[in-house]
N, C-alpha and C positions, 0 to 999 in steps of 0.2 A: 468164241470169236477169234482170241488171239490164236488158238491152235491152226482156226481155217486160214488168218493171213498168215503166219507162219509158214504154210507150204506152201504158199502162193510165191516165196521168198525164192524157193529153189526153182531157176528157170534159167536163162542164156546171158538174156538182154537186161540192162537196165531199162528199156522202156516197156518190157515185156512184164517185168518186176512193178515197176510204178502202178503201171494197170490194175495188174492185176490185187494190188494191194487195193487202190481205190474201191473196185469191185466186191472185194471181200468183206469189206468197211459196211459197206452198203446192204450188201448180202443179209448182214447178222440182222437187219433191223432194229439194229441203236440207234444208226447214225442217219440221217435226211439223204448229206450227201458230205462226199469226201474229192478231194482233190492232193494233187502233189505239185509244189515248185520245183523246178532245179537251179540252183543257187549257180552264177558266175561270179567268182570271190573277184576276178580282173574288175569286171564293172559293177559288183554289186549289184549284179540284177536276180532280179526273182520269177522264172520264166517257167508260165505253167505249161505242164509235158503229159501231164493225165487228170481223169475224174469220174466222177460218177457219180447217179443220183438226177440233180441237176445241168447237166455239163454245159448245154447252151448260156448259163447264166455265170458259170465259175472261169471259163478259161476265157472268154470274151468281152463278159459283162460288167456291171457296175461294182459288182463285187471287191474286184481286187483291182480299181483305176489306186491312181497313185493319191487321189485324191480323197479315199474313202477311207472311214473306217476301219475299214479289215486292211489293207494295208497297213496302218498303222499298229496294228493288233499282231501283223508278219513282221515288220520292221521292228517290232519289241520280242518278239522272239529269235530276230536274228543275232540282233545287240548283245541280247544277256546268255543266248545259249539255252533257253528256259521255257519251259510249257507258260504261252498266256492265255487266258481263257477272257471271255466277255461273259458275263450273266443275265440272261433274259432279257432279249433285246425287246421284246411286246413290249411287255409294264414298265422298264426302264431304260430306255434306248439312248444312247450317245447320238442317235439322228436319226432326224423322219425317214430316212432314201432308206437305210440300214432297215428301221423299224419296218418299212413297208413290204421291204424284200423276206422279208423274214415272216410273215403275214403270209404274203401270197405264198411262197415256197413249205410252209410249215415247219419252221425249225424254229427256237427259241435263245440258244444256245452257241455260241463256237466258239473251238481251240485251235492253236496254232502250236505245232508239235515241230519242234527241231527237228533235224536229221543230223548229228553231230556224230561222228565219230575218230576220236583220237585227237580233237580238237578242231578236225576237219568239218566244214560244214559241206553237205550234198543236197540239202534244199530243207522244204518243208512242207508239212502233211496238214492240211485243212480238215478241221470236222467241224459237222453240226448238227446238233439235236433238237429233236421236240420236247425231250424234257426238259420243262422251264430252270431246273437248278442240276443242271448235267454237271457231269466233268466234277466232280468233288473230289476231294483227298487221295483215296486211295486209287480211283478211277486215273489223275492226273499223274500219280507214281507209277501205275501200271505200263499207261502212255509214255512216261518220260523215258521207262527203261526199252522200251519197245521200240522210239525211237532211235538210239542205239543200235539195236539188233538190223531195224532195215534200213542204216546207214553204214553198219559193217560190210551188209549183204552188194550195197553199190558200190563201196571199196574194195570187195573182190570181183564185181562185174566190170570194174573198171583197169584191172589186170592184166597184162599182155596177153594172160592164157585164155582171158572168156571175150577182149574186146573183138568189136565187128570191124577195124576200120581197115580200110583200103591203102593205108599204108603197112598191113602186113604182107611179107616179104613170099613171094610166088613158092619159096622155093620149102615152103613150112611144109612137110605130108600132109595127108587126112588123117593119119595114124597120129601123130605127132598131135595136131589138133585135137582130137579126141579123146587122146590120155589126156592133154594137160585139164581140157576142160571137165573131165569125170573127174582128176583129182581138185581140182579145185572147186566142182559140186560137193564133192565129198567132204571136203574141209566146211564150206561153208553150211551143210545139212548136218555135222555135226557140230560146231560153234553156235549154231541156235540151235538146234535140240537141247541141247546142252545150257543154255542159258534161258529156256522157258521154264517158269514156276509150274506150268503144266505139267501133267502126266502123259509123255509120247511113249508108244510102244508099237509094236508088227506080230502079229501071229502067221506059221504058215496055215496050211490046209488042214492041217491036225492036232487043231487049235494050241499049236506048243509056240511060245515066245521065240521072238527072232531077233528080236531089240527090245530095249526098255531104258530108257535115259535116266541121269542120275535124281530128278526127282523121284521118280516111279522104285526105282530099288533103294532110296530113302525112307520110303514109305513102307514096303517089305521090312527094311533093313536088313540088305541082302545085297551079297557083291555081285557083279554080272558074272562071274563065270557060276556062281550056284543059282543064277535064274534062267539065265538061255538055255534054251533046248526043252525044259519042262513045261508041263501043262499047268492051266489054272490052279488046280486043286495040287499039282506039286509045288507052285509057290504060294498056297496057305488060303488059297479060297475056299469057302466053305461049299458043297456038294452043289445047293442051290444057286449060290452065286456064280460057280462053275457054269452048271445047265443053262443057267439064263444065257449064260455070253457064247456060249456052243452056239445054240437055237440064232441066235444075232448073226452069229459065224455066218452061219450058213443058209440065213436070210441074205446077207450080203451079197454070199457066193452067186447066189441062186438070182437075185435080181439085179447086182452090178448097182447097187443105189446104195449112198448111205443110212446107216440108220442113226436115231438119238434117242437116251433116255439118261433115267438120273437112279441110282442105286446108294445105299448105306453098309457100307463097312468098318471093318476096325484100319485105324492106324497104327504101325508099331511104335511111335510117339505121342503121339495127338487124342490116341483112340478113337472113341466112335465120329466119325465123321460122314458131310454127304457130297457125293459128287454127281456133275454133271459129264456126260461121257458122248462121244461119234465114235464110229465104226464104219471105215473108208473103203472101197476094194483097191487094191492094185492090179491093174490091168498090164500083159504080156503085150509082144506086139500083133498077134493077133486076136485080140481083146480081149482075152479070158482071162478070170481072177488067178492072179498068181499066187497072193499073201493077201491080207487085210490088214492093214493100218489103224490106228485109234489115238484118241486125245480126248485126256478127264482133265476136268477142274473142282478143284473144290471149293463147293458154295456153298457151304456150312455155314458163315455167318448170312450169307446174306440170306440164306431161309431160316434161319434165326431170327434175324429181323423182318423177316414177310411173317411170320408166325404170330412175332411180338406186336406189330403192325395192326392184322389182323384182328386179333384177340385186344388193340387199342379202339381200334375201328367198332369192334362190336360195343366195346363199356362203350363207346364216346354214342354210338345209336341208341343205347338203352341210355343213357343219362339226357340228351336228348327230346325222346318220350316221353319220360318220366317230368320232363322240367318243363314250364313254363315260358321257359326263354326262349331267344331267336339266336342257332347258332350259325356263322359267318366266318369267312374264310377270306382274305386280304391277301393281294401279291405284295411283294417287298415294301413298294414305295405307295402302296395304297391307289395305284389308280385301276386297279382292279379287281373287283368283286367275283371270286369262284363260285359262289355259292349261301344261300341264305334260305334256312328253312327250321320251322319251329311252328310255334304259337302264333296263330295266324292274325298277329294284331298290325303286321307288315307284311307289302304282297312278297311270296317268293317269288325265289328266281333260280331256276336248275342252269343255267349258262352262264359263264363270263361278263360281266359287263363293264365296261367304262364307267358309265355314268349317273351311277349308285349316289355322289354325292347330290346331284339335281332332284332326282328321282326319290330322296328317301331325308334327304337334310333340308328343312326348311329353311329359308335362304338368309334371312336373320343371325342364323346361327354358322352358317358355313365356314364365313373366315374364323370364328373361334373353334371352328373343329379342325381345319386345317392347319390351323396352329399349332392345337396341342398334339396333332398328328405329326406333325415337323421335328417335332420337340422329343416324338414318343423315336421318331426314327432316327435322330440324330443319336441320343441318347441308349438307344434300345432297348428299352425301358419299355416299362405297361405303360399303355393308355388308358383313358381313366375320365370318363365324364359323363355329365346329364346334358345332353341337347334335345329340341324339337325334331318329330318327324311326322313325314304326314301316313296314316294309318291306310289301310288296308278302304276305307268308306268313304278316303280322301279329307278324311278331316284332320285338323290337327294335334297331335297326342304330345307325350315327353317318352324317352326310353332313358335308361340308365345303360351305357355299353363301354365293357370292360376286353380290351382284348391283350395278346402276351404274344412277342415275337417269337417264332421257331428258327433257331439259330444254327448252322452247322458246324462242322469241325474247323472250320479258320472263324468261327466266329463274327460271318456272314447271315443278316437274315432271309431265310429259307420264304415264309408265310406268315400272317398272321391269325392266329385263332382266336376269334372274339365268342362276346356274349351279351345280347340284350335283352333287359327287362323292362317289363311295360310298367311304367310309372305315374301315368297319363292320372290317373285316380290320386295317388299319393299327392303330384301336384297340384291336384286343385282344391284340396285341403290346404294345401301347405299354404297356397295362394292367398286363400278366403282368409284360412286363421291369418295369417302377416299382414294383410289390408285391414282385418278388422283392429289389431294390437297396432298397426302403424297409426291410422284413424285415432283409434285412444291416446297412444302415448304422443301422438302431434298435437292432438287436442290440447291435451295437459298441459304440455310445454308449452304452445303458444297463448294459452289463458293462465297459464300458469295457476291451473287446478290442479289438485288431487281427488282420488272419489275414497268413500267409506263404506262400510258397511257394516250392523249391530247385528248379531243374530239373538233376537227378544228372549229366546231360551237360554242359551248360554251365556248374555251380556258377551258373547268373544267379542271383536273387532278385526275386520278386513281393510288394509289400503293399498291403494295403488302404488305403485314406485315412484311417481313426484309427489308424493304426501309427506314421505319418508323425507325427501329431499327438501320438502316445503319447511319441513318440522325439523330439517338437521337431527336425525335419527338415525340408530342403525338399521339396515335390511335384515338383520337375523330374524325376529319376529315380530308382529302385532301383538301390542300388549292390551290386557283386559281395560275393561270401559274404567273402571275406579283411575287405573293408571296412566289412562289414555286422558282422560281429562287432567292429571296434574301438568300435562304441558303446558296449560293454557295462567298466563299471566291471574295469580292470586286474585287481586281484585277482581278481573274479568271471568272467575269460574264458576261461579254461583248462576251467571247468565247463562252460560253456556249448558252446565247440570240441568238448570231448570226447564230450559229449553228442550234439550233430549229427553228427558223425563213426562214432559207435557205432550213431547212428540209420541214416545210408548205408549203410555196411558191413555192419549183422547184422541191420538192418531191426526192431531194438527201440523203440519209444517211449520217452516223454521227460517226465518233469514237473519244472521245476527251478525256482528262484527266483533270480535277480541282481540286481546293483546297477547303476544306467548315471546316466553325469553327462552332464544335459543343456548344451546350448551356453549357457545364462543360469549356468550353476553350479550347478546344483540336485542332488541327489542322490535318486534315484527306485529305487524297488524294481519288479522285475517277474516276473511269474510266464509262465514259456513254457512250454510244450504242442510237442511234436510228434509224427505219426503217421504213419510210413511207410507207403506203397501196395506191393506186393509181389507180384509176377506171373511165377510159374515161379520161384520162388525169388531172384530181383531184386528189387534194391530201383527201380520204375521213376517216383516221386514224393515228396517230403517235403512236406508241408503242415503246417502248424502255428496256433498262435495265442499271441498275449501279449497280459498283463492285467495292468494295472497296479494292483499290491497297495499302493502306498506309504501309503495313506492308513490300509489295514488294519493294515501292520505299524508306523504311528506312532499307533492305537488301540490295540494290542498292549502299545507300551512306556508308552505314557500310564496305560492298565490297571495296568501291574507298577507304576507309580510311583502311582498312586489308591492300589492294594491297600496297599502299606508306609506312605501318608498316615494312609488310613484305620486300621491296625493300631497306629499310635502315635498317630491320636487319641482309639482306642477306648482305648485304654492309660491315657490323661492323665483320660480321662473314667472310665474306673474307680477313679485316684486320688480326684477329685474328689467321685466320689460316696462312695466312701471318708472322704473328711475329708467332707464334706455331713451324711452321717451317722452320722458319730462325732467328727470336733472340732469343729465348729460348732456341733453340736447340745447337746451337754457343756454349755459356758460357759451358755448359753442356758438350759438347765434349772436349773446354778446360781444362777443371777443370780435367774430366776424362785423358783426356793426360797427364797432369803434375802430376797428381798423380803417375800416370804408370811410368813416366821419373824418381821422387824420388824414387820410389820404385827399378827401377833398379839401379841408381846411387850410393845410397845408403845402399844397400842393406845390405852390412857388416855393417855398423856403427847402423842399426836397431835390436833392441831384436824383440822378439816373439809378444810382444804388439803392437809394433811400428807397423810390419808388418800387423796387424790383424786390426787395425785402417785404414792404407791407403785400405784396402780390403774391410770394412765396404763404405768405402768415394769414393772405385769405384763404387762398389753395389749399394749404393743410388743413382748414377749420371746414373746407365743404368737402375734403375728401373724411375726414373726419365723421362728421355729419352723416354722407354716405355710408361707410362703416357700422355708423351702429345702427341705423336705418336698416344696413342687411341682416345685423345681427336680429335686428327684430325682426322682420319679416322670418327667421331661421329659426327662432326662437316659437315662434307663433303657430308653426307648420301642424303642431298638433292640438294645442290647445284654441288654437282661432281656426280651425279647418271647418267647412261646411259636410254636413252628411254628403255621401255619395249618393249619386243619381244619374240614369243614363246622360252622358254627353257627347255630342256630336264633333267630335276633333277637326273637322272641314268647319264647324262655326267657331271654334275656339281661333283656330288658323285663319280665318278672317279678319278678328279681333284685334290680335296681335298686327297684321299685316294694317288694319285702321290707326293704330297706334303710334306703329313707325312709319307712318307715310312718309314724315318730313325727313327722317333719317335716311331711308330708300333713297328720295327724291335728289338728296342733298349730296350721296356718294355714290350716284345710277347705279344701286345694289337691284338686284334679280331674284325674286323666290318663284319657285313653280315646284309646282304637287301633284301628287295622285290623288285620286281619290282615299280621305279616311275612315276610319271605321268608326261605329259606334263606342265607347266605354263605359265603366260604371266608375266613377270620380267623381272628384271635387273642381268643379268649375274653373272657380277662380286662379286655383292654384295651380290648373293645368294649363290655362294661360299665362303664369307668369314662368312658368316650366318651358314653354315654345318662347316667351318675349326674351328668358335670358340666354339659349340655344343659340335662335338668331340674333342676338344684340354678338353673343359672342362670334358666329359669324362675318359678323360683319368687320367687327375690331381686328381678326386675324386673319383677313382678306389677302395683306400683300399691296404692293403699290394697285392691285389692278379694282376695277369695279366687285365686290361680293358675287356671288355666281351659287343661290344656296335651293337644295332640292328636296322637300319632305317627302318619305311613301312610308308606306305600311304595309306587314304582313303574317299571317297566322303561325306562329310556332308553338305546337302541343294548343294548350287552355287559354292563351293568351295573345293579343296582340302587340306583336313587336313593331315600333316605331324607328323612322331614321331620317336624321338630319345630316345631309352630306352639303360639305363644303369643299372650293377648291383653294382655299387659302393656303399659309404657310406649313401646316401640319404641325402631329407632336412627336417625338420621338418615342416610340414605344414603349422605353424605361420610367416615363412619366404620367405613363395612363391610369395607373392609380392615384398619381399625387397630384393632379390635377384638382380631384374632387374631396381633396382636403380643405378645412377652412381654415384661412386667410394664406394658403399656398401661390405665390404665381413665378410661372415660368420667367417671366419680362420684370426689368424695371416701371417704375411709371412712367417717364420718360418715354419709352417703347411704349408701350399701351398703357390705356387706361383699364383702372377698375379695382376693384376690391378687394377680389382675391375669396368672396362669398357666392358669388353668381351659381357657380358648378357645383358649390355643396350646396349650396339651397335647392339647386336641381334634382339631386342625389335623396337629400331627406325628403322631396314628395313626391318622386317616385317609391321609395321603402314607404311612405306613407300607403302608397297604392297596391301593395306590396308586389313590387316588381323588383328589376335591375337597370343599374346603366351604366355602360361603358362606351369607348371609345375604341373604335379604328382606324388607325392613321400612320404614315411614312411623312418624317420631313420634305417640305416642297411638294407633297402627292394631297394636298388636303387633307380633310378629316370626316368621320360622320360618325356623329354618337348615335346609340340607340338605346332605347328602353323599352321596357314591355308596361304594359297596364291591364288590368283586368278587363273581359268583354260582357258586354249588359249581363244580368242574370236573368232567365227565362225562368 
C-alpha cells in the first residue's frame, strides 16, 4: 500500500498529489476513507482540499465542524506534531454524533497523521478503519514516517520550479520550465525511493535491472554498480525464482495491468524471509510497455503471526468442543458482545450485540456484575465471578464466568476473552445444604441447644458445634461416652448415666436437668433430651439434645427471692399505711383542733398577728394531713387495687365531671371529649387518674376560665389517652420531674397542692402497665397522655 501511495507522490501539483494519495489510501482496502487538510499556519486554519472513500461526509460534514470530535483529534495533532489516533469509536465513543457516523459509514477507528516537514506543517491526512483496534504500534510508526515523505513531497511542489501561479514571470521558456521541473521530479522520486523500507526497482524488456533502491541492494548486499544491467539470476535468484518473475514480465507486458503475488527467499542478513511484491508496467507515450516497475515488502512477521494466530484459533475450537463451557468475546469496555457459543445452556449469538447484559444477566445481579466489570477494566485485571443467568428454556440457572483482557503493545485493552460454566446444579446444593445448617445452627443458637448423638455399637459420641460451646469445650474431637459424661457436675452423673443407659437398653426416652462445671469454674444447669431410634425391637441410634437452662433456673431463684422481698415489703407498707392513717393522722387533727379552740377562745385577747399565726399553724396541719392522705392513697396503688375489668372511660369521665361540678361551676372551667374507648383497669383508680389530671388543669389554668379537652386514640396494642390544656404550660426540662413525688414546680403561694397528684398518676398508669408523659411549651398549655391496656377478647 505504501509502495502504491508512494507513486502517487510523483506528479506536478500539490492538489494533484493530495488526491491522489487519498485515493491510494482507499484503494489498498485498509482504510473506509482518507481525506487531507491543508494547514494555513497565518490563521491556523485546517482547510480540506481532497478525499476519498466517503467525501460527501468528510469535506463538508459533521465530521470535521469545529465543534466535533475529530476536530479535536486534528487540533491534537497539530499541537504536538504527533500521530493521534481514537480507538473504537462503536463500543467506546467520545459521542453519540461521532458513534453514529461511524455506524452508518463502517469504520471503527481514526488517525490524524501530521504532514510535518522540517518543522513545517503542510496539513494533515485523515484515516479511518473498520478494524475495531486499527492503527497499533508499528502501523502508527509506519504512518508517522510516511508523513514526512508526503510533506517533503509538498515542500518541493511548493518550489518556484514545480509552482502553478500566475505570478510566474511570461518571460520563463518551456524549455526552461521543463528542465527545472524534471529535475525537481527527479530529486523528489529519488528522496523517497530512497527513504521507503520497501523494496523499489525497474526492469527493462529483458528482464535486466534498471534501478533498485538502497533497501533492495541491502538485501542483495550489493553495490548499485554490481546490480544494474544484470538479470535476476545475475543478482543471485535462484533459476525458479528467476522464471516466475520472467513469466510476470511478460504478463505485464502483454496486458499493460499490474500484477501481485507473495514469494520466499533468502536474505543476505535476515535470511529466510517472505515478501509481498506489484509488478507495474510503464507506459511510453504511445502507450506501450517501455520498462516494468515493481515494490516488495516484507511480511514476514506478519504471516508469522497469521500462522501463529491461526494454529491459536484451531487449539482455541478444539478446547471449545471438547469443554463444556460457554466461550465469549467482550469489546474493550464490555458493551459489546462479538460472540458466544459453547454448551448450549445459554442461547448463542453468531452477531454483535449490545445488550448481552439484559438479555443474559438476570437483573438482581446486574449492578454487581457491572461493578466488578468496572473494577476488572480499570484495573485490567481478570474478572472473576458467579451471577444468575436466565438459560436457554428461560428459566433461571447460575453460571461461573471468568474472562482475561487481550492487551496490546501500549498496553491498551484489545478484547476480552471469557469463559462460562454452568453451575446451576452446584448451586442448588449448595443452596439446600446452607438453608438446611443455617436452620440448625439458628436453631441452636436461639434455643440455645446442642444436639448428640451415641452410636450403640461403638459408645462414640457426635455433637454439634453449640454443644461444644454449651459445655466450653474444645472443637478438636468428641470424646467417648465414659468421658463425655464426666462433664456433667459429680453429684448430678449418676442421673444422667442412668438415664442413657435405661435409654440403650429399654429404648425409653429421657428428659432430665444437671449441673456441669465449666473449665472457667462456672456452674451451669442443663436440661438433656434423649430419643432412642428403635428397629425390630433394638435400640439402633440415641440422638438427643441439651439446652442450657442456667439462666432460667437463676430467674427461678431470683423470682423466689423477689416474691419474700416483695411480701415483707408489702408487709412494712401495710404498717405504714397503718400508722399514715391512724398515728400521724391523730396528732394532726389534734394539734388542728386546739388551735381552732384558742382561736375562738381567745379571740379578743389576740392582735392581727396572733391571729394570722394560729391560721399559718392550721394551714400547715391540713396541708399536712393532705400529704400523707396522698401518701396513702400512693402507697395503696398496689396493694388496695381492685382486679381488672373491662371499663368504659366516657363513664369514668362522667364521674369525675359529677364530682367537680362545684369546682367547674365555681371557676366557669370547660371539659369536652371525644368519644372513649373501652379498657381493661381498675375502676376506681382510673378515676382518680382523670379527677387528679383535671383538678391539675384546672390549678394551672392562668388568670383565664380552664378550657380542658380529653380524646383517645389507638397506638400499636394499646389505647393512648390525652388531656389537653390551655393553661400556663411547663417547660420541657421538667417533664420528667414533674412526676416525681413531692416535686413542685410553684411555691404554695402560687398554687396549691402536694406535690403527689402526678406521681400518683404515674404509679396507676405502670400499674396498668402503660406510660405517661407530658407535652408542653411555656404559655402554649399542656396535654399529658397515657396509654392503658384494651379489653381482652
Amino acid at each position: 500500500m505504501i509502495g502504491e501511495v508512494t507513486r502517487a507522490l510523483i506528479t506536478t501539483t500539490k492538489n494533484e498529489i493530495r488526491q491522489r494519495i487519498c485515493e491510494q489510501f482507499v484503494a489498498s482496502e485498509l482504510y473506509s476513507f482518507a481525506w487531507i487538510d491543508r494547514y494555513n499556519p497565518e490563521k491556523e486554519e485546517k482547510i480540506p482540499t481532497a478525499s476519498a472513500g466517503i467525501a460527501e461526509n468528510t469535506l463538508n460534514g459533521e465530521t470535521i465542524t469545529e465543534e466535533s470530535p475529530q476536530s479535536e483529534l486534528t487540533n491534537e495533532a497539530v499541537r504536538t506534531q504527533e500521530i493521534t489516533v481514537v480507538q473504537n469509536l462503536v463500543t467506546d465513543p467520545p459521542c453519540e454524533e461521532w458513534r453514529e457516523h461511524a455506524l452508518k459509514h463502517d469504520y471503527r477507528t481514526c488517525a490524524v497523521i501530521p504532514l510535518v516537514y522540517e518543522e513545517a506543517m503542510y496539513g494533515v491526512l485523515h484515516l479511518a478503519t473498520n478494524r475495531s483496534q486499527g492503527f497499533g504500534a508499528l502501523e502508527r510508526e509506519s504512518l508517522a514516517e510516511f508523513g514526512v515523505t508526503i510533506a517533503y513531497a509538498f515542500e518541493n511542489a511548493e518550489s518556484p520550479a514545480n509552482t502553478d501561479s500566475t505570478e510566474r514571470t511570461e518571460a520563463e521558456t518551456g524549455m526552461t520550465k521543463v528542465a527545472a521541473e524534471s529535475e525537481q521530479e527527479r530529486r523528489l522520486y529519488e528522496t523517497i525511493i530512497s527513504s521507503t523500507p520497501d523494496l523499489v526497482y525497474a526492469f527493462d524488456l529483458d528482464y535486466r535491472f534498471i534501478f533498485a533502491n538502497d533497501a533492495l541492494l541491502e538485501m542483495w548486499g550489493q553495490t548499485y554498480e554490481e546490480s544494474i544491467g544484470k538479470t535476476l539470476q545475475e543478482n543471485g535468484y535462484e533459476p525458479w525464482h528467476a522464471e516466475m518473475h520472467e513469466r510476470e514480465i511478460n504478463q505485464v507486458v502483454e496486458t499493460k495491468e499490474p500484477i501481485r503475488g507473495e514469494v520466499a527467499f533468502q536474505h543476505a542478513e535476515l535470511g529466510h524471509r517472505i515478501y509481498d511484491y506489484i509488478f507495474a508496467p510503464v507506459l511510453n507515450d504511445e502507450g506501450e510497455v517501455e520498462a516494468v516497475t515493481g515494490t516488495t515488502r516484507d511480511i514476514t512477521e506478519r504471516k508469522e503471526a497469521e500462522e501463529a494466530l491461526q494454529k491459536s484459533k484451531e487449539r482455541f475450537r478444539t478446547l471449545i468442543n471438547a469443554s463444556s463451557d460457554v466461550v465469549y468475546r467482550m469489546s474493550p469496555g464490555w458493551s459489546e458482545m462479538h460472540r458466544l457459543e459453547g454448551k448450549e445452556f445459554m442461547n448463542d449469538t453468531h452477531k454483535p450485540t449490545s445488550n448481552w447484559l439484559d438479555k443474559y444477566i438476570h437483573p438482581d445481579d446486574q449492578k454487581r456484575v457491572t461493578e466488578v466489570i468496572d473494577e476488572a477494566i480499570r484495573t485490567k485485571s481478570t474478572f472473576e465471578m458467579e451471577h444468575q443467568v436466565e438459560q436457554v428454556d428461560g428459566s433461571l440457572g447460575w453460571t461461573f464466568s471468568r474472562a482475561v483482557p487481550i492487551l496490546d503493545e501500549d498496553g491498551d485493552i484489545v478484547e476480552w476473552i471469557g469463559m462460562a460454566s454452568d453451575i446451576t446444579e452446584r448451586k442448588q446444593y449448595e443452596w439446600e445444604l446452607k438453608r438446611t445448617l443455617d436452620l440448625l445452627e439458628k436453631t441452636e443458637q436461639i434455643a440455645d441447644v446442642g444436639g448428640w448423638e451415641i452410636d450403640v455399637n461403638t459408645k462414640e459420641v457426635f455433637w454439634t458445634d453449640h454443644l461444644f460451646d454449651i459445655l466450653e469445650v474444645s472443637y478438636d474431637e468428641e470424646p467417648p461416652l465414659d468421658e463425655a459424661l464426666d462433664v456433667y457436675y459429680e453429684e448430678d452423673r449418676p442421673i444422667v448415666k442412668n438415664a442413657v443407659e435405661e435409654a440403650l437398653d429399654a429404648g425409653e426416652p429421657f428428659d432430665i436437668e444437671s449441673r456441669i462445671r465449666t473449665p472457667s469454674g462456672e456452674i451451669r444447669w442443663l436440661r438433656i433430651q434423649g430419643s432412642p431410634e428403635v428397629e425390630d425391637g433394638e435400640v439402633v441410634s440415641l440422638r438427643g439434645a441439651v439446652q442450657d437452662v442456667t439462666e432460667r433456673k437463676h430467674r427461678e431463684q431470683r423470682l423466689g427471692e423477689l416474691i419474700e422481698e416483695l411480701e415483707e415489703s408489702n408487709e412494712r407498707l401495710e404498717q405504714f399505711a397503718y400508722a399514715a392513717s391512724h398515728d400521724l393522722q391523730e396528732p394532726l387533727r389534734m394539734v388542728s383542733s386546739y388551735l381552732q379552740l384558742v382561736e375562738q377562745r381567745y379571740a379578743g385577747e389576740l392582735d392581727e398577728a396572733g391571729r394570722e399565726f394560729i391560721e399559718f399553724a392550721v394551714d400547715g396541719a391540713d396541708r399536712m394531713r393532705d400529704m400523707i392522705q396522698g401518701l396513702l392513697k400512693y402507697s395503696r396503688v398496689e396493694s388496695r387495687g381492685e382486679p381488672f375489668e373491662p371499663v368504659s372511660l366516657d363513664d369514668v369521665l362522667a364521674n369525675v365531671r359529677t364530682d367537680l361540678q362545684v369546682k367547674i361551676a365555681e371557676t366557669d372551667a370547660e371539659i369536652t371529649s371525644e368519644s372513649l374507648p373501652h379498657v381493661e383497669g381498675d375502676q376506681g383508680q382510673l378515676r382518680q387518674l382523670f379527677q387528679n389530671l383535671l383538678d391539675n388543669a384546672f390549678e394551672y389554668s392562668g388568670d383565664k376560665p380552664a378550657r380542658v379537652h380529653v380524646a383517645a386514640e389507638e397506638r400499636g396494642q394499646k389505647w393512648a389517652v390525652s388531656v389537653s390544656d390551655e393553661g400556663i404550660g411547663i417547660n420541657p426540662d421538667d417533664s420528667e420531674r414533674v412526676f416525681e413525688v413531692f416535686q413542685r414546680l410553684h411555691t404554695a403561694d402560687e398554687h396549691q397542692g402536694t406535690g403527689i397528684g402526678l406521681a400518683l398518676c404515674e404509679r396507676i398508669v405502670e400499674r396498668h402497665n402503660g406510660n405517661i408523659w407530658v407535652e408542653s411549651e411555656p404559655g402554649e398549655g399542656a396535654t399529658f397522655w397515657f396509654t392503658l391496656p384494651p379489653v381482652r377478647t
